[in-house]
PAMI-429786 format. One record per residue (C-alpha): residue in three letters; x, y, z. Coordinates in steps of 0.02 Angstrom, whole numbers, plus 50000, padded with zeros to 5 digits. Layout:
<bakols>
alaXYZ...
</bakols>
This chain:
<bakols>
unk522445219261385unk523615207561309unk525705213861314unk527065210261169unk528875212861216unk529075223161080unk531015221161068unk532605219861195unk532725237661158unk530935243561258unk531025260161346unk530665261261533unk529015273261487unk528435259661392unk528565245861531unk527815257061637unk526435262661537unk526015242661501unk526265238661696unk524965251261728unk523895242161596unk523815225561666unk523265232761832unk521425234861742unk521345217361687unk519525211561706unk518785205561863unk518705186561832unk520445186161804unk520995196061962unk520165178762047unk521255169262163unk521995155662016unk521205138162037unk521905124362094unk521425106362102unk520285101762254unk521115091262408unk519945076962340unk520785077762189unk522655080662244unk522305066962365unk521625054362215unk522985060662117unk524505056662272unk523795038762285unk523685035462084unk525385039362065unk526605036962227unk528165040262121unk528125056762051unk527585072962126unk526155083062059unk526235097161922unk525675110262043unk526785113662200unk526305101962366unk526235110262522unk527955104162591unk528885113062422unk527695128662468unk528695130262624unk530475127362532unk530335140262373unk531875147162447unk532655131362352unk532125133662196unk534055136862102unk535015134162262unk536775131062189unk536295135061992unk537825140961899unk537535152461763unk538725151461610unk539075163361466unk537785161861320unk538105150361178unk539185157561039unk538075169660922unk536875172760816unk536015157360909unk534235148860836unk533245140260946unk532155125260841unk530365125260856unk529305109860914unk528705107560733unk530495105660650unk531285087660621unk531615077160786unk532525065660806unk531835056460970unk530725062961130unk531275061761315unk530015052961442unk530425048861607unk529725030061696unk528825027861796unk527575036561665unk526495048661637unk525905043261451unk525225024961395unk526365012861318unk525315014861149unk526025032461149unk527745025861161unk527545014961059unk527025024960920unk528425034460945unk529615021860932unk529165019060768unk529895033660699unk531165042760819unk532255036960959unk531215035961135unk532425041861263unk531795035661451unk532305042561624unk532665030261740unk533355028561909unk534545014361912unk535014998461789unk533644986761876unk532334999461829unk533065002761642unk532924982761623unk531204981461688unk530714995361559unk531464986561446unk530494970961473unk528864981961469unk529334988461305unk529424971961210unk527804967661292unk526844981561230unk527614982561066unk528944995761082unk530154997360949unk531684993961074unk532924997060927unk532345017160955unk532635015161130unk533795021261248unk533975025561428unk534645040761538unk535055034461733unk534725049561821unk533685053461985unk532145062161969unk530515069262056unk529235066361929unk528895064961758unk528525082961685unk530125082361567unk529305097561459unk529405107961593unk531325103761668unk531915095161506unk533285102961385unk532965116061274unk533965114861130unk534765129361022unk535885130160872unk537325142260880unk538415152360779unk539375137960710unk537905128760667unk538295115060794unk536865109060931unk536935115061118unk535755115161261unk535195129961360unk534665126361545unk533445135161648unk533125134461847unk531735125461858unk530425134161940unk529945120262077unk531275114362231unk531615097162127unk533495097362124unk533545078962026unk532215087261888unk533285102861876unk535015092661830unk534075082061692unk534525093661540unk536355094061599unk536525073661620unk535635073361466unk536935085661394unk538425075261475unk538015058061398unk537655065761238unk539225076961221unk538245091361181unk538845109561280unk537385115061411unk537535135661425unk536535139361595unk535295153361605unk535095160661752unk533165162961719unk531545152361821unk530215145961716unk529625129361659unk529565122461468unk527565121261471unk527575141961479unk528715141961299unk528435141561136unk529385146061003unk529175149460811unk531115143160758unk531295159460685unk531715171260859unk529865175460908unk529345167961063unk527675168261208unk527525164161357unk526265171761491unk526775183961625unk527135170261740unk528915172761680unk528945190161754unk528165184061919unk529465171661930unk530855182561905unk530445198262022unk532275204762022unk532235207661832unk531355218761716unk530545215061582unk531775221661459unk533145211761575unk532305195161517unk532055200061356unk533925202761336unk534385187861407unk533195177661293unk533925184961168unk536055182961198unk535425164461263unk534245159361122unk534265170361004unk532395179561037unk532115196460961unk530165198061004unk529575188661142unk527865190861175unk527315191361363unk525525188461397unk524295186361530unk523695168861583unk521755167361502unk521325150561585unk521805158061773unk522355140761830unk523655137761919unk524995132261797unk525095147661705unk525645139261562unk525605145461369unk525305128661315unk523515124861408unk522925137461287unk524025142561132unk525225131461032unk526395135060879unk525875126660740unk526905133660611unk527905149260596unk526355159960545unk525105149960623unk524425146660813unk523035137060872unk521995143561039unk520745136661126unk518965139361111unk517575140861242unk515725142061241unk515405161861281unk514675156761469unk516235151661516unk517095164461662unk518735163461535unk517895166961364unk518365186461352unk520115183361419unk520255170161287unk519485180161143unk520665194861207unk522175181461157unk521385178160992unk521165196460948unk523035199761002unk523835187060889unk522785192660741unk523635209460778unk525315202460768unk526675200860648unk527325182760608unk529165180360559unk528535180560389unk527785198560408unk525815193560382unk524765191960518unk524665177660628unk523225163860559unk522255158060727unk521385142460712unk520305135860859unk520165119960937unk518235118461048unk518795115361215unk516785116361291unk517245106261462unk519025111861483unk519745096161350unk521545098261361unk521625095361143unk522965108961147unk524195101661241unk524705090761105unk526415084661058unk527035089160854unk528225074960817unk528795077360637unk527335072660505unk526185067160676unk525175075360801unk524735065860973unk523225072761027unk522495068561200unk520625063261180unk519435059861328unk517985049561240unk516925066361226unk515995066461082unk516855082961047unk518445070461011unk518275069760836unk517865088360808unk519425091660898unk520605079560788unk519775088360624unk520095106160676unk522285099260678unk521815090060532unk521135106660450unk522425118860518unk523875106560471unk523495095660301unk524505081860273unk524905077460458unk524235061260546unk523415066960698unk523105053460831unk522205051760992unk522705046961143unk521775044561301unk522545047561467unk522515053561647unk522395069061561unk521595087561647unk521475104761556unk523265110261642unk524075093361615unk524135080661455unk525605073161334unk526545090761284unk526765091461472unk527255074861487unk528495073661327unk530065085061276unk530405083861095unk532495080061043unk532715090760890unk533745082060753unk535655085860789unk535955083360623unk534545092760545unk534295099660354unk533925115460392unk532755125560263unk532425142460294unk531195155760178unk529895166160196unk528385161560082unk527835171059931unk526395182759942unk525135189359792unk526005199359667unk526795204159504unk528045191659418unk529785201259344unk530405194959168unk531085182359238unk529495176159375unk529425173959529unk531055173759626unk531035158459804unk532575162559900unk533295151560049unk534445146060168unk534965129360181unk536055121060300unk536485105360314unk536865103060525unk537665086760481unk539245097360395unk538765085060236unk538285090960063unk536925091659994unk536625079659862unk536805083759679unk535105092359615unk534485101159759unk533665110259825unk532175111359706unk530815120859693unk529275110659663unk527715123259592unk526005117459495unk524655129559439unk523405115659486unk524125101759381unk525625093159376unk527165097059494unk528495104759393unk530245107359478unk531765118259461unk533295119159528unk534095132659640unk535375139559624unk536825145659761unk537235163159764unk538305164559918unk538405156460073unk537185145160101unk535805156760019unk535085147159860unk533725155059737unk532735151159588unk531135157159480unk529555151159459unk528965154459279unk527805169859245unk526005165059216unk524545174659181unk523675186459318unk522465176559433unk523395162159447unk523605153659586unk525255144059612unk525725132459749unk527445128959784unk528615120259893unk530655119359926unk531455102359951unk533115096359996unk534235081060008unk535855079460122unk537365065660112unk536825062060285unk535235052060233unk534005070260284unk532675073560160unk531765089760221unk530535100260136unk529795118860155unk528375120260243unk528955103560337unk527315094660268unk527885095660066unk526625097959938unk524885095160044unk525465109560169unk526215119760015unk526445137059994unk525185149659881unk525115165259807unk524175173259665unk524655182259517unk524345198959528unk524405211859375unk524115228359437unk523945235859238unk522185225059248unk521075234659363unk520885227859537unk519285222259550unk519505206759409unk520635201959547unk519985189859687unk520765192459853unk521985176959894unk522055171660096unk524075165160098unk524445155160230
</bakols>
């Protein structure tokens, strides 16, 4: 049931044979999709008279023929291009007033990135202001962007940023796929005051239906080939790739059959080998789609080359937990004073150790909570650490051999004495130092040590430009393991090791 984009490269029998596929997609699914009731659009019109809904209102149903009227597409940012994930550094989040997210959500933002706020004209950006310092906003993280807008979804019509070929930030700009012309300019005003190059691609979709791994695998659901009827598959895949540097993009059908479509009501990157999906009690009408998208990731490849890890967050009453927002060592979670609250927070707390996870209530629906709500700024001057973690296996004379990239975005050196590997056997941490053997490619060995051993490890780096970074992002309560594995002993004194 479920489709990946296997590569740019796809034969037309292929797309055929998988468009065929998808026409036997089970019954519940073939539904018309849901949308909210006129009760509820009505409560929804009246609770917030300054921004238009998520879903399209009946007038922009009548003007589709809008949607990228006058969109200019450019030539792709310089190559090989990287496009960040949502769980690399930041350095601020873009909201739009008037709001769709509490002040204490701001507010705990502010206290560790900049909090950049949409807002129509200098009166409004001063009455914000005031708000701010009322409600305990850092106001030394904040700044403001006077641009027009329709509403406040900035995930979905926000920037998307990329990294390209000379290691230098840009932003790539997609039509947005609703007839708001003030939404659709906000990632190039954004890119205008902030001197960063916008590259246009001439592609409809919305950030809520993207995700990304930072490493050139991406998902979205098929709503990105509904969208785009005059391209094939293997069109889209190409572009994705010249604009933002995708290899595998993984196209999937929507298990929630709402009608947002969007990849992140039900799936979320946590990491590069891990993803989080909902989970439903097995009455629900969506429960086989959904178990369908669990048993498709399992069957996937990460970046690293093991199989995705799925964790699940219980989502019994359609609790919109996923749609959370990863803002460096934090998660904001939206709660909704179920008592399944707490389960929810432990099952981020358990899939991602070392992170504070905080909830936040909210005007919040299954389609529609703070990732929709918030777009994430990467850091422009980000220490970059790149590696693929060890798995199980033999040591050579000289150990165990932790190669990676590191790249300072800042153009600043790294600081005398790192990177460093930091490895314990279950004690103390004991560190050494890598080495550089070309380019920005830096190695080093961990020790040998006797078979069955576990080892946990983790890479850490230090720039001129003030950016302490470490690999996995977390340090050493997210670190890396692998067990030693002597294949002269017979296998079965060996005990199977789960690597995350």
């Amino acid at each position: 049931m479920f489709y990946r984009s296997l590569s740019r490269f796809r034969l037309a029998a292929i797309v055929f044979l998988f468009t065929m596929a998808f026409i036997s997609i089970s019954t519940a699914a073939d539904l018309p999709l849901r949308y909210p009731s006129p009760e509820e659009q009505e409560e929804w019109a009246r609770n917030n008279p300054s921004s238009l809904p998520h879903w399209l209102t009946p007038d922009e149903l009548e003007r589709l023929d809008e949607i990228g009227k006058g969109f200019q597409p450019t030539e792709a940012p310089p190559g090989p291009v990287r496009q960040p994930a949502e769980f690399e550094p930041m350095q601020g989040a873009l909201i739009r007033y008037p709001f769709g997210i509490s002040y204490d959500i701001i507010a705990e933002m502010s206290e560790d990135v900049e909090v950049v706020t949409i807002v129509s004209n200098t009166s409004q950006q001063d009455y914000v202001l005031q708000q701010y310092e009322s409600h305990g906003v850092n106001t030394a993280n904040c700044s403001f962007l006077i641009a027009p807008t329709e509403s406040y979804w900035t995930r979905d019509y926000g920037p998307w940023f990329v990294i390209n070929g000379f290691d230098e930030q840009g932003i790539v700009d997609v039509i947005y796929n609703r007839p708001r012309p003030n939404d659709d300019e906000i990632p190039y005003e954004y890119g205008l005051a902030e001197d960063i190059p916008v590259y246009a691609m001439d592609l409809e979709t919305a950030g809520g239906n993207y995700m990304t791994d930072g490493q050139g695998i991406s998902v979205s659901t098929d709503l990105i080939w509904s969208e785009n009827p005059g391209m094939t598959p293997g069109e889209i895949d190409q572009m994705v790739q010249n604009y933002l540097g995708i290899d595998t993009y993984h196209v999937v059908p929507d298990v929630l059959n709402e009608y947002i479509q969007h990849i992140d009501c039900w799936g979320k990157y946590l990491s590069p080998s891990t993803i989080m999906i909902i989970e439903v009690p097995s009455s629900d009408p969506q429960y086989d789609e959904i178990e369908d998208a669990v048993d498709y990731f399992q069957s996937q490849m990460s970046c690293y080359g093991t199989p995705y890890n799925v964790v699940r967050v219980y989502t019994p009453n359609g609790q919109p937990y996923i749609n959370s927002f990863i803002l460096n060592d934090k998660v904001l979670m939206p709660i909704t004073g179920s008592s399944w609250d707490d389960d929810a927070i432990a099952s981020y707390e358990a899939a991602m150790p070392g992170y504070e996870v905080l909830g936040f209530t909210g005007s919040w629906v299954t389609t529609d909570a703070i990732h929709c709500r918030v777009m994430g700024i990467t850091d422009r001057q980000m220490l970059y650490i790149e590696h693929t973690p060890l798995r199980d296996g033999r040591p050579t004379d000289e150990g165990f051999l932790v190669e990676a990239v590191v790249i300072p975005y800042s153009n600043k050196a790294l600081i005398n004495g790192t990177p460093v590997v930091y490895w314990t056997t279950g004690g103390n941490w004991n560190s050494v130092t890598m080495n550089p053997v070309g380019g920005f490619t830096y190695e080093a060995y961990i020790p040998p040590q006797p078979h069955n051993t576990i080892i946990d490890y983790f890479i850490h780096a230090e720039d001129a430009a003030g950016r302490s970074e470490n690999h996995p992002y977390i340090g050493a309560t997210g670190a890396h393991s692998f067990r030693v594995f002597d294949p002269i002993i017979t296998t079965h004194e060996a005990t199977p090791h789960e690597i995350d």
